[in-house]
LUMVOSE-283331 format. One record per residue (C-alpha): residue number from 1; residue in three letters; x, y, z. Coordinates in steps of 0.02 Angstrom, whole numbers, plus 32768, in hexadecimal, padded with zeros to 4 digits. Layout:
REM residues N
  num  residu    xx    yy    zz
  NUM     ALA     X     Y     Z
...
REM end
This chain:
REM residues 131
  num  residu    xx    yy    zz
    1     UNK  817C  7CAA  81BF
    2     UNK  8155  7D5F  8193
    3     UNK  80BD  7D60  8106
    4     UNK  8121  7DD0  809E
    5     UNK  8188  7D46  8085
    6     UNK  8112  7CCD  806F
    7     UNK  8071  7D21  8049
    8     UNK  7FBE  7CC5  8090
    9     UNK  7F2B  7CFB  800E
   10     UNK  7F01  7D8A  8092
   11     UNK  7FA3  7DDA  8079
   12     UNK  7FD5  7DBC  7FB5
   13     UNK  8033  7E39  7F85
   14     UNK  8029  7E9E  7EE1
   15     UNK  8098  7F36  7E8E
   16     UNK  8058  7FDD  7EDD
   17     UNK  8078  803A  7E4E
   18     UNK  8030  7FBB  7DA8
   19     UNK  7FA9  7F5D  7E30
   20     UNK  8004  7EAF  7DD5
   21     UNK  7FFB  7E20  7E58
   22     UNK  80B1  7DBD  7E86
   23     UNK  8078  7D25  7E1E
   24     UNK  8082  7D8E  7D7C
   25     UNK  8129  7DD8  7DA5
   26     UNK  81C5  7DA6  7D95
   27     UNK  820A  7E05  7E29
   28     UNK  81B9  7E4F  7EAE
   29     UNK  8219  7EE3  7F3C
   30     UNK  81BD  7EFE  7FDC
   31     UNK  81E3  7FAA  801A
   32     UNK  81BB  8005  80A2
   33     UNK  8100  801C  80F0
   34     UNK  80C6  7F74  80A5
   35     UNK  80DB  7FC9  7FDB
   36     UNK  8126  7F54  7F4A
   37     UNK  817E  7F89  7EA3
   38     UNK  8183  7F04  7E2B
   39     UNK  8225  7EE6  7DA4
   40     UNK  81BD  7F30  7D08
   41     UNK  8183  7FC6  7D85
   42     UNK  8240  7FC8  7DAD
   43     UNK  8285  7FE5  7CFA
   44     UNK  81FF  8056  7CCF
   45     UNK  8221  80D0  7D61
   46     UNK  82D6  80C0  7D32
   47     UNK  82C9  80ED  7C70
   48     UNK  8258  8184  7CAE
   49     UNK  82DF  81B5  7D1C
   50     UNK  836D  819A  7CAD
   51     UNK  8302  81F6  7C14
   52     UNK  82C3  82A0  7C63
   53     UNK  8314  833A  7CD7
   54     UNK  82ED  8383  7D6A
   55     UNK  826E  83FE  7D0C
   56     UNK  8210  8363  7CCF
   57     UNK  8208  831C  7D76
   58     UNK  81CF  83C1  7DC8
   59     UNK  8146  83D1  7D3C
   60     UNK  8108  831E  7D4D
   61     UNK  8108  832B  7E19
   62     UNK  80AE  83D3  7DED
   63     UNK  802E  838E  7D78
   64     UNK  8000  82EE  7E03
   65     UNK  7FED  8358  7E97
   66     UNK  7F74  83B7  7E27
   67     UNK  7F01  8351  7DBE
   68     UNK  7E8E  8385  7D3E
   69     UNK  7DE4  8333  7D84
   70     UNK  7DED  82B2  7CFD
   71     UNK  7EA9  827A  7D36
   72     UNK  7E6B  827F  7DF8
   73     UNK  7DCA  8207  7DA8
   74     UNK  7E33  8193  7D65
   75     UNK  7E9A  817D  7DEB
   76     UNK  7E21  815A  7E72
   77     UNK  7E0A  8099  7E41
   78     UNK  7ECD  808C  7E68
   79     UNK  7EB3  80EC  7F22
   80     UNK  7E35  8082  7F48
   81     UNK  7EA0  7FDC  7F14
   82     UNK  7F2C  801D  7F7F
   83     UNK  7EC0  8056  8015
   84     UNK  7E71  7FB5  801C
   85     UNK  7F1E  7F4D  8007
   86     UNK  7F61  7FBC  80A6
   87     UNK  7EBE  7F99  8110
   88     UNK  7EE9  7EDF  80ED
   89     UNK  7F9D  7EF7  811A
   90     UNK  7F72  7F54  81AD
   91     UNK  7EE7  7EE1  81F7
   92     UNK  7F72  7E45  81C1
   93     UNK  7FF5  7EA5  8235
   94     UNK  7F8C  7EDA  82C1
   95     UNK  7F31  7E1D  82D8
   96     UNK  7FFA  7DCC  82D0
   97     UNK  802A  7E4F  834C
   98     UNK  7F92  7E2A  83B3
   99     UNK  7FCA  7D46  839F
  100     UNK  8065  7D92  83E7
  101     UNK  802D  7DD8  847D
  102     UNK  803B  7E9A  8452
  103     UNK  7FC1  7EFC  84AB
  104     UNK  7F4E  7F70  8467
  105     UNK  7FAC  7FFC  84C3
  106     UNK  8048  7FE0  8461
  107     UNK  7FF9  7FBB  83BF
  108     UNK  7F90  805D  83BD
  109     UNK  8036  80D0  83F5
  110     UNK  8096  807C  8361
  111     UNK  8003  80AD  8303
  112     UNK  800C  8154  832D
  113     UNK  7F56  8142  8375
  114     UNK  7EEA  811E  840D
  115     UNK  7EAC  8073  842D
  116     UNK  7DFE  80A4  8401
  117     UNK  7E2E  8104  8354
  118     UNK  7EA2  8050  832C
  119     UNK  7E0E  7FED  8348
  120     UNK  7D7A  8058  82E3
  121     UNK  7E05  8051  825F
  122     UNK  7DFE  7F97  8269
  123     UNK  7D5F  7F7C  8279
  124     UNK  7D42  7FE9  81DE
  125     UNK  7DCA  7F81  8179
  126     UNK  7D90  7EDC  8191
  127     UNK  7CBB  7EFB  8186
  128     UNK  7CBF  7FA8  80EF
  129     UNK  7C03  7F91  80C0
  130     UNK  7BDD  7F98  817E
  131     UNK  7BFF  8059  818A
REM end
């Protein structure tokens, strides 16, 4: 069975957006590329939506795509979170693949990298302090 269904403690999966892990959610949406929204992330994004315009939204995508150096500080505990929940996720995916026979060939094109570039990747996922 898939671990996004039933996740092992390697692959537990958490909201991308609030960090809060599926025990201490009601509800929990995988989406697409291995990211989660959870119910109260949900509602939020939906009053937001449902309370400002399209100027709003244009400021706000403004304003995050150019942080003030305290905003871009703050954030960087987050980015790190999330890169090292997709480094998990990708080194889950690429070992099942690997149980299943795939060979590094086809892993790395679906990667959108060579075989070598895959496995310095991986190698840097699963040992960080090494490098």
């Amino acid at each position: 069975m898939s671990s996004i269904l039933n996740p092992t403690p390697a692959t537990d999966a958490s909201c991308s957006f609030c960090s809060t892990p599926e025990p201490t959610v009601r509800r929990l949406v995988a989406g697409p590329g291995g990211v989660f929204i959870c119910d109260e992330c949900v509602n939020l994004s939906a009053k937001i939506i449902a309370e400002t315009g399209a100027e709003d939204s244009a400021r706000s995508r403004a304003a995050y795509f150019d942080p003030s150096a305290e905003v871009a500080l703050a954030r960087l505990g987050g980015l790190v979170r999330s890169a090292k929940r997709v480094d998990t996720q990708l080194v889950s995916s690429v070992s099942r693949l690997r149980e299943q026979g795939t060979d590094w060939t086809a892993i790395a094109a679906a990667a959108g990298m060579d075989v070598e570039s895959l496995q310095a990747r991986l190698d840097r996922a699963e040992h960080p302090n090494s490098h």
